[in-house]
C-alpha positions as CSV (number, residue, x, y, z in Angstrom):
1,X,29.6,-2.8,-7.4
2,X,26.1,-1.1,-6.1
3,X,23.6,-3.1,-6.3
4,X,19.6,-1.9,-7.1
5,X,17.2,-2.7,-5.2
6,X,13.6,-3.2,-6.0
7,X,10.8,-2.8,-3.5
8,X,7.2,-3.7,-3.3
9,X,5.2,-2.3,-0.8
10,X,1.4,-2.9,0.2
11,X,-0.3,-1.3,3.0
12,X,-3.9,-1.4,4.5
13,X,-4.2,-3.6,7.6
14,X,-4.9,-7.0,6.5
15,X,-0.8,-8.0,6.4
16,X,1.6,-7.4,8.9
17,X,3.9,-4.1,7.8
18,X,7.6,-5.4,8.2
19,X,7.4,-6.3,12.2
20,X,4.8,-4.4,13.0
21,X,2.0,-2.9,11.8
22,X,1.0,0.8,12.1
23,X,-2.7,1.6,10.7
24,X,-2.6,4.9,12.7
25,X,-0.4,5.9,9.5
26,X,1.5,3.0,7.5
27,X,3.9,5.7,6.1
28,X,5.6,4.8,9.7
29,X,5.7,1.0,8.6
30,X,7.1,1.7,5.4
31,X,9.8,4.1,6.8
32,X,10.9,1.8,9.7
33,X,11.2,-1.2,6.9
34,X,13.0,0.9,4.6
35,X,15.2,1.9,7.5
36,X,15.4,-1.9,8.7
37,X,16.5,-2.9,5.6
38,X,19.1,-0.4,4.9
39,X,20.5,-1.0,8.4
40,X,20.9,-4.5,7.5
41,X,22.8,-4.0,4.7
42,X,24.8,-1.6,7.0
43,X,24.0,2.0,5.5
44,X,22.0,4.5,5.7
45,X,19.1,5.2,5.0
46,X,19.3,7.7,2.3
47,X,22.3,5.8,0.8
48,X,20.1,2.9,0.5
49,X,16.9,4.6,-1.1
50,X,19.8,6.1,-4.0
51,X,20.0,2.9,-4.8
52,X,16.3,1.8,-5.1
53,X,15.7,1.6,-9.1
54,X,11.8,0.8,-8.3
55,X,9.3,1.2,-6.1
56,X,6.0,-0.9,-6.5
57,X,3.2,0.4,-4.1
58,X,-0.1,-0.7,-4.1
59,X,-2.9,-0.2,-1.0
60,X,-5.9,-2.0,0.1
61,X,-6.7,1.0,2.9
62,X,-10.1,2.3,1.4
63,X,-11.4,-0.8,0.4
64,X,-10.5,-2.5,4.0
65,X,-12.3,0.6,5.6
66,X,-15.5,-0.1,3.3
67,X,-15.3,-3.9,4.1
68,X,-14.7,-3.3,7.9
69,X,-17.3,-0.6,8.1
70,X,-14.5,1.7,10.0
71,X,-13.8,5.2,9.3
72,X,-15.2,8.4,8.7
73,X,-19.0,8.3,7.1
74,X,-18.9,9.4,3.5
75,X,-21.0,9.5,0.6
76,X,-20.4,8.2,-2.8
77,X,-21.6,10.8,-5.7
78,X,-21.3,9.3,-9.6
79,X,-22.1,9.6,-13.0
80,X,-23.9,8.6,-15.9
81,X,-21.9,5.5,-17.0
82,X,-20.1,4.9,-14.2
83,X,-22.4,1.7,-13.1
84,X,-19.4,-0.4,-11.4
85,X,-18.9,2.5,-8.7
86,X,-20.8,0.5,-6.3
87,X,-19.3,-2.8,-7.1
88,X,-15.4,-1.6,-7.4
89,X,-16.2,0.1,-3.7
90,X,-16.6,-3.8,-2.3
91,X,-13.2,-4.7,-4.0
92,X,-15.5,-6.9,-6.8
93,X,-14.0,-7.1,-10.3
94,X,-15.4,-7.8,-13.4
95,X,-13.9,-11.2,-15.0
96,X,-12.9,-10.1,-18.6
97,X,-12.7,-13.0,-21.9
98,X,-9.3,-13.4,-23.1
């Protein structure tokens, strides 16, 4: 029986990417997980991603940058009715009523 796998993946610095982190380029991370993972389950790696029925990814990368003040200098241009630009740049949400 095969089993499916589901992964989860978040990269950007502040966690530690499997063993080690790589914020050169977290795509290396991610494959040496992927690859650590599939090794442990003794196979390879592309017999283990047929079997991955979903991948989750989400990334904190930009906003760390902002936060951290690292990176490249950039500007931010916007529109008319856009007002939380600014805000979602520092990682700020808006609470909404439920």
């Amino acid at each position: 029986m095969t089993m499916a796998y589901r992964i989860g993946i978040d990269v950007g610095g502040t966690f530690t990417d499997f063993l080690l982190s790589t914020p050169d380029d977290p795509s290396i991370g991610l494959m040496n997980g992927l690859s650590e993972m599939a090794k442990a389950r003794n196979t390879s790696l592309g017999e283990f991603v047929k079997n991955v029925q979903t991948i989750v990814h989400g990334t904190t990368v930009t906003t760390n940058a902002v936060l951290t003040r690292r990176g490249a200098k950039t500007g931010l241009l916007t529109t008319k009715g856009l007002r939380d630009a600014l805000e979602m740049r520092r990682g700020i949400r808006e609470r909404t009523v439920q």
